[in-house]
ChimeraX commands (.cxc) that place a marker at each C-alpha (Angstrom):
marker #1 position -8.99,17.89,5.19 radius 0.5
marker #1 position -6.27,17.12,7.76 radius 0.5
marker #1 position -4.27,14.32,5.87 radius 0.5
marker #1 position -0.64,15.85,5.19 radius 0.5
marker #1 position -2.05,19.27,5.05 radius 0.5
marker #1 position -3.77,18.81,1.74 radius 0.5
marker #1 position -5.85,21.75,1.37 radius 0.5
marker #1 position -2.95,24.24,2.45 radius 0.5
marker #1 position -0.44,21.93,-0.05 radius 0.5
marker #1 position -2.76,22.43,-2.93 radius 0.5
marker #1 position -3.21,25.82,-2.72 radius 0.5
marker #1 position 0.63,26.41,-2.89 radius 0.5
marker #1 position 0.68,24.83,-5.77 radius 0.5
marker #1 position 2.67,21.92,-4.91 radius 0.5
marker #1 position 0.19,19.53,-6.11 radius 0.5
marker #1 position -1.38,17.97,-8.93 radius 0.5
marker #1 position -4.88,17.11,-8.60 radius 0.5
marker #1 position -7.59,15.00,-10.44 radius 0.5
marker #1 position -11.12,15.27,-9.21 radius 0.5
marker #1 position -12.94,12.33,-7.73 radius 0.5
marker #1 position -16.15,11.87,-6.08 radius 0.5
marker #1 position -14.96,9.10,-3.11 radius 0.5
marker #1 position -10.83,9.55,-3.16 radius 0.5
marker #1 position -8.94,12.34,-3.38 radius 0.5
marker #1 position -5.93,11.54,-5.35 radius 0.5
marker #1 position -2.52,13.90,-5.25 radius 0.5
marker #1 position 1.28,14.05,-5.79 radius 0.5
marker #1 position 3.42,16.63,-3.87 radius 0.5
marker #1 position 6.94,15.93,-5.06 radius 0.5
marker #1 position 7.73,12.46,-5.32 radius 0.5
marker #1 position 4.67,10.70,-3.55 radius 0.5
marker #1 position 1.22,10.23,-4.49 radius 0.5
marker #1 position -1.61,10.37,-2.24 radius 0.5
marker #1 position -4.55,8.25,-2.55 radius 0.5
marker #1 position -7.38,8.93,0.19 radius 0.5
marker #1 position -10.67,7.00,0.08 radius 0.5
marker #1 position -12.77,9.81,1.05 radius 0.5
marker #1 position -16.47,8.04,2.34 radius 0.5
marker #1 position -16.75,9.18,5.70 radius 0.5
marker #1 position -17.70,8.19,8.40 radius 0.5
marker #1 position -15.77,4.56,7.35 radius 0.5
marker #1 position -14.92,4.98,4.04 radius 0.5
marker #1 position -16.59,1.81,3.19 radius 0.5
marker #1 position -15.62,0.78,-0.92 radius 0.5
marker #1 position -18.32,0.74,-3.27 radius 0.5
marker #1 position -18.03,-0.24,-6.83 radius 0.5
marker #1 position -17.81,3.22,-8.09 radius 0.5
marker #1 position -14.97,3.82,-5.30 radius 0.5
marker #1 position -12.80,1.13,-6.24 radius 0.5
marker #1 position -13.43,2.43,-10.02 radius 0.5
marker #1 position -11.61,5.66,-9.03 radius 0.5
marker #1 position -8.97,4.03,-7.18 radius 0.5
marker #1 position -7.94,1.59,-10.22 radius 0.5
marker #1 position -8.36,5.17,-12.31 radius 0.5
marker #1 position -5.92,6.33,-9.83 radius 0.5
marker #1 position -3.50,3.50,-9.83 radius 0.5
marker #1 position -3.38,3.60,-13.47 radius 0.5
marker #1 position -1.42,6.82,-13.23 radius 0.5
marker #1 position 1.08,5.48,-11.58 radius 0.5
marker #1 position 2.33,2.31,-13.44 radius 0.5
marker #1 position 5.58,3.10,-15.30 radius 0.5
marker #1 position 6.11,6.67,-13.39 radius 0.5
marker #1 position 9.55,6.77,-12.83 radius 0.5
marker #1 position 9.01,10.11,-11.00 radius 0.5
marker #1 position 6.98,9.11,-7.96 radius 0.5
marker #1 position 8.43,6.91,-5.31 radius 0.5
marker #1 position 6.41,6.64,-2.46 radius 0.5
marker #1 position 2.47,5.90,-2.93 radius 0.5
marker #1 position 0.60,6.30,0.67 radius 0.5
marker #1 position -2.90,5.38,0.58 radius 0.5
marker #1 position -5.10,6.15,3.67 radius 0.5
marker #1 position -8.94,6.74,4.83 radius 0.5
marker #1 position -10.24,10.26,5.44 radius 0.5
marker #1 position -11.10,10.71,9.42 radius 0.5
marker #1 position -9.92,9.12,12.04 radius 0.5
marker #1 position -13.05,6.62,12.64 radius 0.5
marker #1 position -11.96,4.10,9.79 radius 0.5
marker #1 position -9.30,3.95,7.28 radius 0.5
marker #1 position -12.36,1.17,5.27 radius 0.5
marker #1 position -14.93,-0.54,7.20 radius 0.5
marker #1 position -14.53,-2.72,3.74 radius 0.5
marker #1 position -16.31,-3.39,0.73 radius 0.5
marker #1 position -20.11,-2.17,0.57 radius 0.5
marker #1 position -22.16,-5.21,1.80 radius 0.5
marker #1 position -24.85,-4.35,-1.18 radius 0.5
marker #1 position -22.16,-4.66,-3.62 radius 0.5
marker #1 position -22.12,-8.34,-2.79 radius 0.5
marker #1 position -25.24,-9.30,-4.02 radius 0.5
marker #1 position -25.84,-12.02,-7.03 radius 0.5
marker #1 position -26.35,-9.22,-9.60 radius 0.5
marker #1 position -23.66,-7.22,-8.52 radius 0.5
marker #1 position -20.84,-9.74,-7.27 radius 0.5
marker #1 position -18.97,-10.73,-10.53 radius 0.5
marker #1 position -18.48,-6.75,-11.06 radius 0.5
marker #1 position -17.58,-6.25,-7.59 radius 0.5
marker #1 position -15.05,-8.89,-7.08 radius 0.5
marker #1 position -13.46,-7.87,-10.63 radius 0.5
marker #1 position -13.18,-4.26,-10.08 radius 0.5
marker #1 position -12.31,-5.20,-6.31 radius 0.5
marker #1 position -9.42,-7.40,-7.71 radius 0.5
marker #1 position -7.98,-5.23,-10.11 radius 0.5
marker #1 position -6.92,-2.73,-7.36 radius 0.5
marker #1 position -4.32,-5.58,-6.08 radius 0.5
marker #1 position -3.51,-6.51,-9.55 radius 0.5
marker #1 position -2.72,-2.97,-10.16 radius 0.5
marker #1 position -0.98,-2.18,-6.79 radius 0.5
marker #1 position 1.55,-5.54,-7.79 radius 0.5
marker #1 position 2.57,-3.79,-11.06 radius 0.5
marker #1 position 3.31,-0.15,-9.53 radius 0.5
marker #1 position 7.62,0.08,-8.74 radius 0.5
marker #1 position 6.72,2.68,-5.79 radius 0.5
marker #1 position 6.76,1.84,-2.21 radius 0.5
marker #1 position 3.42,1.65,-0.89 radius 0.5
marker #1 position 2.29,2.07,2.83 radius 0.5
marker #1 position -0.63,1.68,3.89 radius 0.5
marker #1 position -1.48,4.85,7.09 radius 0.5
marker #1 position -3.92,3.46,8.36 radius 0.5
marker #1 position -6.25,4.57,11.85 radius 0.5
marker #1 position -9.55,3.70,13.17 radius 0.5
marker #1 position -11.39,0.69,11.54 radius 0.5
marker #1 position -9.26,-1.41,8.74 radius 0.5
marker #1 position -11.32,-4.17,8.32 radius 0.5
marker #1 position -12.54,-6.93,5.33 radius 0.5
marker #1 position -11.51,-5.18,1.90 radius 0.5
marker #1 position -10.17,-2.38,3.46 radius 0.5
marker #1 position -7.89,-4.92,5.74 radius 0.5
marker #1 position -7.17,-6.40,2.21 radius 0.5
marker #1 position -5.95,-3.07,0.65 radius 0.5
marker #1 position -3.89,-2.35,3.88 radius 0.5
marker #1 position -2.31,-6.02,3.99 radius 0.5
marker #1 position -1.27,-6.01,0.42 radius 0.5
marker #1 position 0.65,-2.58,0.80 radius 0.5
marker #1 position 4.46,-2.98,1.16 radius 0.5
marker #1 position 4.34,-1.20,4.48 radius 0.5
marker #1 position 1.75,-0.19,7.60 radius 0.5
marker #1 position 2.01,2.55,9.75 radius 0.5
marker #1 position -1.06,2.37,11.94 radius 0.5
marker #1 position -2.27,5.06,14.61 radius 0.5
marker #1 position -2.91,3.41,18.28 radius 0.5
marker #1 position -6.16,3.35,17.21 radius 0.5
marker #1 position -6.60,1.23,14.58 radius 0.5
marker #1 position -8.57,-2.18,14.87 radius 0.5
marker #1 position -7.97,-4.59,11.87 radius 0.5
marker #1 position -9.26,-8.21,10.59 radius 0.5
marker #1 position -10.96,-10.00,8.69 radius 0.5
marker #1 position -14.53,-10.38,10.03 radius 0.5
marker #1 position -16.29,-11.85,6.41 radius 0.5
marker #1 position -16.10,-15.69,7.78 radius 0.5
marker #1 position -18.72,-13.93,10.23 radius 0.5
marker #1 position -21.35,-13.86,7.02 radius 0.5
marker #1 position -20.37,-16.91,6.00 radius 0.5
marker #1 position -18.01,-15.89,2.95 radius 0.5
marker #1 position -14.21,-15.40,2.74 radius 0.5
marker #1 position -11.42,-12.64,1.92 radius 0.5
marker #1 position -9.47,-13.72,-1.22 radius 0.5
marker #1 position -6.69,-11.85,-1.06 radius 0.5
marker #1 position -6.14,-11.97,2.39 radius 0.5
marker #1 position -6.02,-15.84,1.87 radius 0.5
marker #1 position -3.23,-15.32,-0.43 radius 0.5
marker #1 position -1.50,-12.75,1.43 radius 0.5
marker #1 position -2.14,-12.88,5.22 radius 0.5
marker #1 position -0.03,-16.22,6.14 radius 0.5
marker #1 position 2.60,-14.92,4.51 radius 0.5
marker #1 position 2.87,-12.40,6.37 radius 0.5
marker #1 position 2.12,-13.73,9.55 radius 0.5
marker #1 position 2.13,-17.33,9.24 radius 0.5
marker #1 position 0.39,-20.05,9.02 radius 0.5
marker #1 position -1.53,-20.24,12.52 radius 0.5
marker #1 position -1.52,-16.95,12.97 radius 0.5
marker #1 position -3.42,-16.25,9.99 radius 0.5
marker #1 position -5.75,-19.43,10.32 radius 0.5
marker #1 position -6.37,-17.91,13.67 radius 0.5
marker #1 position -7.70,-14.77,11.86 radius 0.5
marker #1 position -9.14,-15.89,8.64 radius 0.5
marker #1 position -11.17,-18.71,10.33 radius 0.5
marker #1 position -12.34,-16.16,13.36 radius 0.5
marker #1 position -13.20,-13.40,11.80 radius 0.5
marker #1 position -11.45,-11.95,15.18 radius 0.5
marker #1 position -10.30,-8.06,15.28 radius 0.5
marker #1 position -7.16,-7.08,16.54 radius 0.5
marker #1 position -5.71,-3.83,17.96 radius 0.5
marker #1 position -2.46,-1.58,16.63 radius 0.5
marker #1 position -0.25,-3.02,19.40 radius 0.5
marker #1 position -1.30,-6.94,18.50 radius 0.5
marker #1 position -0.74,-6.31,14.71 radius 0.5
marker #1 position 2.78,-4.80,15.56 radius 0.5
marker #1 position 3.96,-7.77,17.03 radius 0.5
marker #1 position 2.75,-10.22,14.99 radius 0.5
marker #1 position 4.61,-8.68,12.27 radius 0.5
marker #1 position 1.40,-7.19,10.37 radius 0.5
marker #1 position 2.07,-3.73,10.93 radius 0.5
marker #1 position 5.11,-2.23,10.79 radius 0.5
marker #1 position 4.99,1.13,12.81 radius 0.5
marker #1 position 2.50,2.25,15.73 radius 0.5
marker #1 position 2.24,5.78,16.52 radius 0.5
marker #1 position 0.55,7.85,18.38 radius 0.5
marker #1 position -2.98,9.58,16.71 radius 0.5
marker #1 position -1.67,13.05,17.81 radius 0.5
marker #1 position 1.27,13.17,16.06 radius 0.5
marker #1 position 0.23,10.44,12.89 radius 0.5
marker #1 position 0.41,12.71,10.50 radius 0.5
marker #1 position 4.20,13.82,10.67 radius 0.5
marker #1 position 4.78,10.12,11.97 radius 0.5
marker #1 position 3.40,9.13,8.41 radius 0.5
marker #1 position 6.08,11.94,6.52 radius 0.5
marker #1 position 8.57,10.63,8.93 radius 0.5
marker #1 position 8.14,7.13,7.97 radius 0.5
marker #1 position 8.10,7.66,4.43 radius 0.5
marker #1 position 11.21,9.98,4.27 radius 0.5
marker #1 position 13.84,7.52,3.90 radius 0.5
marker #1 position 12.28,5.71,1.06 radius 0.5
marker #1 position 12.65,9.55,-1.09 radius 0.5
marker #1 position 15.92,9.37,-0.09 radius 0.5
marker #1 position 16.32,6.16,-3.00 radius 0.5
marker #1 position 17.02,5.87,-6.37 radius 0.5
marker #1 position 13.46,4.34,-7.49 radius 0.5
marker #1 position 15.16,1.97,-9.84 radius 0.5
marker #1 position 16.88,0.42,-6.80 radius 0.5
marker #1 position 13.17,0.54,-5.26 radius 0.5
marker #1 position 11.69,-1.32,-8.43 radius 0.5
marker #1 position 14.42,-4.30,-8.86 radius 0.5
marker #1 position 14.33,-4.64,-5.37 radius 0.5
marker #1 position 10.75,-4.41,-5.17 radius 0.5
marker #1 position 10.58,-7.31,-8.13 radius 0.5
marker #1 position 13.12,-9.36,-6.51 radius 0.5
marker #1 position 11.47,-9.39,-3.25 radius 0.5
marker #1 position 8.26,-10.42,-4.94 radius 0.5
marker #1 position 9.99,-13.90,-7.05 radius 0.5
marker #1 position 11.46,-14.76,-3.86 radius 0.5
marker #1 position 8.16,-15.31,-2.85 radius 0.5
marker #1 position 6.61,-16.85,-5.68 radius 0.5
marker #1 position 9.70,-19.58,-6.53 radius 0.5
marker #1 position 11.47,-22.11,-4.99 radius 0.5
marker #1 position 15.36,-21.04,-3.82 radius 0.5
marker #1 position 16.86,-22.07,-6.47 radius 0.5
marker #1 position 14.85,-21.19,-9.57 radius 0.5
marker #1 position 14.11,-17.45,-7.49 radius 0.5
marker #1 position 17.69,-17.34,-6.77 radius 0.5
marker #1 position 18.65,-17.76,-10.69 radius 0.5
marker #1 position 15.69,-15.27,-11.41 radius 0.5
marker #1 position 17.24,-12.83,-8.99 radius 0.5
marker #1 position 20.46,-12.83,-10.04 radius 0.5
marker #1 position 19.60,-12.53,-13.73 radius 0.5
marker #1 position 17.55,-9.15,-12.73 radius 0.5
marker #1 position 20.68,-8.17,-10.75 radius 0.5
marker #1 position 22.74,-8.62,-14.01 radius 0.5
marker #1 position 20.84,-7.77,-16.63 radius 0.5
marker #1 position 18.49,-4.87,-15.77 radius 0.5
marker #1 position 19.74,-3.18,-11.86 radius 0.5
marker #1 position 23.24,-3.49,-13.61 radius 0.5
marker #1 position 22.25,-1.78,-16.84 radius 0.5
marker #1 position 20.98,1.10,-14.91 radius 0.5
marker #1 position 22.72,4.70,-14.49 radius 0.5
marker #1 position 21.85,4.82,-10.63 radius 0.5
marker #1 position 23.23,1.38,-10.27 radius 0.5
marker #1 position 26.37,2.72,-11.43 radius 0.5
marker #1 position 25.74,6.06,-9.55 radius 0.5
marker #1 position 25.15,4.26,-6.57 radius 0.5
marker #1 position 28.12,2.80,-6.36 radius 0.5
marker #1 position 30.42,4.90,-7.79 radius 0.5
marker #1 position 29.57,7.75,-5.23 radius 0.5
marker #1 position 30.24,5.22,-2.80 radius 0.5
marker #1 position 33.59,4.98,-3.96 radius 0.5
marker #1 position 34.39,8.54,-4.48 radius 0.5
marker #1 position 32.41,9.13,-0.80 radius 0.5
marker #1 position 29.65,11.48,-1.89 radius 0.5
marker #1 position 25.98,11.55,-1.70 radius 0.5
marker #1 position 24.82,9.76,-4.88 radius 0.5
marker #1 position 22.93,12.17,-7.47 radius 0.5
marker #1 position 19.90,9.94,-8.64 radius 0.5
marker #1 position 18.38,10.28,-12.18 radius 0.5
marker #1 position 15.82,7.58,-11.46 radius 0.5
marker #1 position 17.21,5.86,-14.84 radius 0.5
marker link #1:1,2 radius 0.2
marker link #1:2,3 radius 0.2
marker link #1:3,4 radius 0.2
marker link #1:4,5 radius 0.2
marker link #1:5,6 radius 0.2
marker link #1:6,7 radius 0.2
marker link #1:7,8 radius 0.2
marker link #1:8,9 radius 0.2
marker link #1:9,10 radius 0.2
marker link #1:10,11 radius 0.2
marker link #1:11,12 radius 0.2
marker link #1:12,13 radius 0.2
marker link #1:13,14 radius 0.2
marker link #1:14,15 radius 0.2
marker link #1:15,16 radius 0.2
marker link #1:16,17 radius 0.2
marker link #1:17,18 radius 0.2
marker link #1:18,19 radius 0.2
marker link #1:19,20 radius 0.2
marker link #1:20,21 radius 0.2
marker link #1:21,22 radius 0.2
marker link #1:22,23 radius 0.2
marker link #1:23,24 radius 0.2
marker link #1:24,25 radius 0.2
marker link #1:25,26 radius 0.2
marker link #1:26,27 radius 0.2
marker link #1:27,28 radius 0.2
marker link #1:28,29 radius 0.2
marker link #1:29,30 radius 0.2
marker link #1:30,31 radius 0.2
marker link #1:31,32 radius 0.2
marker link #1:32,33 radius 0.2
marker link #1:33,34 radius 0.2
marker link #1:34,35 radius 0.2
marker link #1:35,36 radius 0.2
marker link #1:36,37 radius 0.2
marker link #1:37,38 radius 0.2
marker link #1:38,39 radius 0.2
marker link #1:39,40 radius 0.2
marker link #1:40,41 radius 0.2
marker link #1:41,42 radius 0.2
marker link #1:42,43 radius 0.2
marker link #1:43,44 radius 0.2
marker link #1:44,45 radius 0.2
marker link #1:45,46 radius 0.2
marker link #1:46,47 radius 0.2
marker link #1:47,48 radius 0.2
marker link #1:48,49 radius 0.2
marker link #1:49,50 radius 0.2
marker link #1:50,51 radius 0.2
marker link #1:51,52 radius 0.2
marker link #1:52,53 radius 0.2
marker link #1:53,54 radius 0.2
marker link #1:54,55 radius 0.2
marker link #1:55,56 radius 0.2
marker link #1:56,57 radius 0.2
marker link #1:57,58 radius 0.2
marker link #1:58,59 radius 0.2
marker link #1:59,60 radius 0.2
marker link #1:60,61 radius 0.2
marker link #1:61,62 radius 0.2
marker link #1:62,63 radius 0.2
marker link #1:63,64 radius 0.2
marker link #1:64,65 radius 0.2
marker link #1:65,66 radius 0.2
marker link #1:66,67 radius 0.2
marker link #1:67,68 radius 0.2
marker link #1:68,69 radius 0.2
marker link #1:69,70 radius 0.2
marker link #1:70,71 radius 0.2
marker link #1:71,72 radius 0.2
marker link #1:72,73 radius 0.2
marker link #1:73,74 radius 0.2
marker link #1:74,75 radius 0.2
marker link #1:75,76 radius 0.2
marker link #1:76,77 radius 0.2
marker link #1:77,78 radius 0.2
marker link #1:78,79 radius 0.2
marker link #1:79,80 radius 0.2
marker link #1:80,81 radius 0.2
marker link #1:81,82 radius 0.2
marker link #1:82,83 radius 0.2
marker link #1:83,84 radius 0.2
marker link #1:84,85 radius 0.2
marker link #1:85,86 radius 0.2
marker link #1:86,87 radius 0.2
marker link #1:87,88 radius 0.2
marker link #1:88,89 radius 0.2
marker link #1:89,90 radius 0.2
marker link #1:90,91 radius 0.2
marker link #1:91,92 radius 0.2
marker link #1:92,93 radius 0.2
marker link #1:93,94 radius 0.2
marker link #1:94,95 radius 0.2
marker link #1:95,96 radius 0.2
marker link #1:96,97 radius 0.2
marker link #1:97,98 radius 0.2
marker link #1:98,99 radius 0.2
marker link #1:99,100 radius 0.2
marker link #1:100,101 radius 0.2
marker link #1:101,102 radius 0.2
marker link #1:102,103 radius 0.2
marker link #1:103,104 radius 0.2
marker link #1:104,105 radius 0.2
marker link #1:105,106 radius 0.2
marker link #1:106,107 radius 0.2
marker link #1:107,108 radius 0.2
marker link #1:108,109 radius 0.2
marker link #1:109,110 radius 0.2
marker link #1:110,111 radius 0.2
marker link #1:111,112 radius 0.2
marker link #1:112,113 radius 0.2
marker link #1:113,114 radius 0.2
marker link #1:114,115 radius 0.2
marker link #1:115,116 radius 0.2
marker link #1:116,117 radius 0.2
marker link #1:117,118 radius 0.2
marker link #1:118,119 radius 0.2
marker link #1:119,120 radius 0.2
marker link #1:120,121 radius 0.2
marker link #1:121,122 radius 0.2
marker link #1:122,123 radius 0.2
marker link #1:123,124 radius 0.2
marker link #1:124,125 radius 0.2
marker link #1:125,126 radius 0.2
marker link #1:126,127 radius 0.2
marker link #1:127,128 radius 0.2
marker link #1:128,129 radius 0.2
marker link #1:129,130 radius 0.2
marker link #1:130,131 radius 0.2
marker link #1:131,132 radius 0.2
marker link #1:132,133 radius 0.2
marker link #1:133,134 radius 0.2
marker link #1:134,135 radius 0.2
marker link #1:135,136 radius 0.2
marker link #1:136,137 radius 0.2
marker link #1:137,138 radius 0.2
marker link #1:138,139 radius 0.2
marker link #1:139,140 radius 0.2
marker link #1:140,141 radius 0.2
marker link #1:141,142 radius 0.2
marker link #1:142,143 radius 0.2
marker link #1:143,144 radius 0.2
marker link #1:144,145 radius 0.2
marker link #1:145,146 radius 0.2
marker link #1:146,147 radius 0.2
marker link #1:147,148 radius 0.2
marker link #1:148,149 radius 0.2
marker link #1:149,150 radius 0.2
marker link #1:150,151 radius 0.2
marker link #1:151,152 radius 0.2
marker link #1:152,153 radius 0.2
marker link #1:153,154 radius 0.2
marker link #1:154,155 radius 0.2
marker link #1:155,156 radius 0.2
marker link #1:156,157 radius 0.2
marker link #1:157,158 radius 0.2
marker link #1:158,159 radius 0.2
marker link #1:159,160 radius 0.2
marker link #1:160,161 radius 0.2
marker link #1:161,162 radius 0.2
marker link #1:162,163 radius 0.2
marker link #1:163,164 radius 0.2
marker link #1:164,165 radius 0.2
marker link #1:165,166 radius 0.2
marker link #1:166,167 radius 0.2
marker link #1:167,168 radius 0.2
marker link #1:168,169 radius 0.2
marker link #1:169,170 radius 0.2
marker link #1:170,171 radius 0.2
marker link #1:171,172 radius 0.2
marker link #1:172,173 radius 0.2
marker link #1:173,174 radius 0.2
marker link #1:174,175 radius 0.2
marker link #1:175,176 radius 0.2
marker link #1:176,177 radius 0.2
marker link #1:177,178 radius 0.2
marker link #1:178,179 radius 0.2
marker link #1:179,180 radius 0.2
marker link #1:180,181 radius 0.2
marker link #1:181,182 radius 0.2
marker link #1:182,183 radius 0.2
marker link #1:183,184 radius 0.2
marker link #1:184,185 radius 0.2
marker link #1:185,186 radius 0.2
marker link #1:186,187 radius 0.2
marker link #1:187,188 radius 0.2
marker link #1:188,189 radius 0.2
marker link #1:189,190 radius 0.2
marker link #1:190,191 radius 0.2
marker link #1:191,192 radius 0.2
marker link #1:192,193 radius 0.2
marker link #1:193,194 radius 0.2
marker link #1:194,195 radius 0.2
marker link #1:195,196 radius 0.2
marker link #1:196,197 radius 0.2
marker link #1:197,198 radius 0.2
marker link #1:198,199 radius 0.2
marker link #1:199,200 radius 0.2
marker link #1:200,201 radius 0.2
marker link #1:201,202 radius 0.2
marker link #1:202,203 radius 0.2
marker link #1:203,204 radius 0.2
marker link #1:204,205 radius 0.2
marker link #1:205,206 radius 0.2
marker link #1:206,207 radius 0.2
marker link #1:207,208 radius 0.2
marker link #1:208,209 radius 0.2
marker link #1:209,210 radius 0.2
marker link #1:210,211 radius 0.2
marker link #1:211,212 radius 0.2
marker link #1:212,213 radius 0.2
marker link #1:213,214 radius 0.2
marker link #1:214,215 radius 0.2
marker link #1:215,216 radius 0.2
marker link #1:216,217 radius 0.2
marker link #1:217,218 radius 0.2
marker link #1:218,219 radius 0.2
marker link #1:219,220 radius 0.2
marker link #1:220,221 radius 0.2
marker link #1:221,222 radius 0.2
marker link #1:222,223 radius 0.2
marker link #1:223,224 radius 0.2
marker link #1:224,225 radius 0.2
marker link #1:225,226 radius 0.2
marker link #1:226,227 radius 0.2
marker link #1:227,228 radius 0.2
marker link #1:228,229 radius 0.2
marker link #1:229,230 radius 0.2
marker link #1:230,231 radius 0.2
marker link #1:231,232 radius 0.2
marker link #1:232,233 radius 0.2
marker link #1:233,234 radius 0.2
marker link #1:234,235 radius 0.2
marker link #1:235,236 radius 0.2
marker link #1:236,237 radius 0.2
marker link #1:237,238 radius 0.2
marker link #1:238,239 radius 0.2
marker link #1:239,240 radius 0.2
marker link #1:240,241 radius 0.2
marker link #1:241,242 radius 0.2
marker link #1:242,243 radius 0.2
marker link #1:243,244 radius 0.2
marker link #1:244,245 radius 0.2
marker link #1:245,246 radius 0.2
marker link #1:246,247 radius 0.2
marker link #1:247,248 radius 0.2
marker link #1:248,249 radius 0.2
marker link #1:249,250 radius 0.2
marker link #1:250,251 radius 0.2
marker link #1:251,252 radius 0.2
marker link #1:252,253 radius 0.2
marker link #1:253,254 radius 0.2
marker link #1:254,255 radius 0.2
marker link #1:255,256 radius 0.2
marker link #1:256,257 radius 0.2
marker link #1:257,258 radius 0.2
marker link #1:258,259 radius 0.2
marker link #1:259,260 radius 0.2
marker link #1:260,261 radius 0.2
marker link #1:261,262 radius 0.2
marker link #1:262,263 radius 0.2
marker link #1:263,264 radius 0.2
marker link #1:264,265 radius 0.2
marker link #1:265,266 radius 0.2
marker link #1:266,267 radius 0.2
marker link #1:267,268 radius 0.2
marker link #1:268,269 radius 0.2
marker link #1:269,270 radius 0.2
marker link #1:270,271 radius 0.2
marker link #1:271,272 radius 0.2
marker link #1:272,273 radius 0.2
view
């Protein structure tokens, strides 16, 4: 299969597996793998984006699993985007609801997400990629936003992309429809790791390692905090924050496990409580 060794992984036993038809969907320890599996560009039909929401169901509320890394099988695309046909007047109202309830599910889920991408990340699968906490991208990855092109326009990436990038950055994109390469993502701030497609796979475990290292409490409060900084004003986010900080980080055992190794200078034993 070639992404993280998935075929030799599940036949040790180290993962559990639920069969799709378009993803393949895993956990091995404490990350979950979600792979849209349509080569050659893993473009998202209804029916895909189905699976992935079944998918992303399974992990709101696990306290277990701290790292979700969803990618594209191959290393032509990681999404070409959302299937042209599925745009359509009969088809659009169940496209753009199933479409949206990937990123409505993705904001509720406490694990970091990255987004390993390569090859061709563009439109919806741009979207999925963008929304993600994190990118690591092979050299040859080529993202944007290309749907001005036909006329229409990305949702979430309005939301998201200037944000991320800024204003005129993501004006620049949106209103274009231009692609960019790994290297031009990277510095704009869109992506947060280029590596080499040789070594992308152990780049990606690399990458992902020092996330496992954390309590996934202090991933979820953070996680929260991070997202009503965004969404308020300083002042009302700031008394938002600190009331999370108070109330529920504070009431936590690996809050107090957390710091108390600190004190007593010894690697903190998590509980994920």
């Amino acid at each position: 299969m070639g992404v993280f060794d998935i075929q030799r992984s599940i036949r040790r036993g180290k993962m559990n597996q639920k069969k799709y038809n378009n993803i393949i969907f895993q956990r091995e320890g404490e990350t979950a793998f979600l792979t849209i599996n349509r080569p050659p560009v893993n473009i998202l039909d209804i029916a895909t984006m189905e699976e992935m929401n079944d998918a992303l169901d399974t992990l709101i509320g696990n306290t277990e699993l701290k790292v979700l890394v969803i990618s594209g099988t191959g290393e032509k695309a990681f999404s070409a985007g959302v299937d042209v046909s599925d745009h359509t007047e009969d088809k659009v109202d169940t496209m753009l609801q199933v479409f949206h309830d990937i990123f409505r599910k993705m904001s509720q889920l406490d694990q970091v997400t990255v987004a390993a991408i390569k090859g061709l990340t563009l439109g919806g699968g741009c979207e999925v990629a963008i929304f993600c906490d994190t990118i690591i991208a092979a050299e040859n990855a080529k993202i944007g936003q290309p749907e001005i092109k036909l006329a229409v326009f990305p949702p979430i990436a309005l939301l998201v992309l200037p944000r991320l990038v800024g204003l005129k950055k993501a004006s620049e994109l949106l209103l274009s429809g231009k692609i960019i390469d790994a290297k031009e993502a990277e510095r704009i701030g869109l992506v947060n790791k280029v590596v080499p497609l040789e070594s992308f796979e152990s780049d990606v475990k690399d990458f992902i390692q020092p996330f496992l290292e954390l309590s996934i409490i202090g991933i979820k409060y953070t996680k929260k905090g991070i997202k009503l900084g965004l969404e308020t004003h300083f002042a009302e986010g700031l008394e938002k924050i600190e009331k999370i900080y108070r109330d529920e980080l504070m009431a936590s055992e690996d809050a107090h496990e957390g710091l108390t190794s600190f004190l007593e200078k010894r690697k903190p034993v998590w509980k994920n409580k």
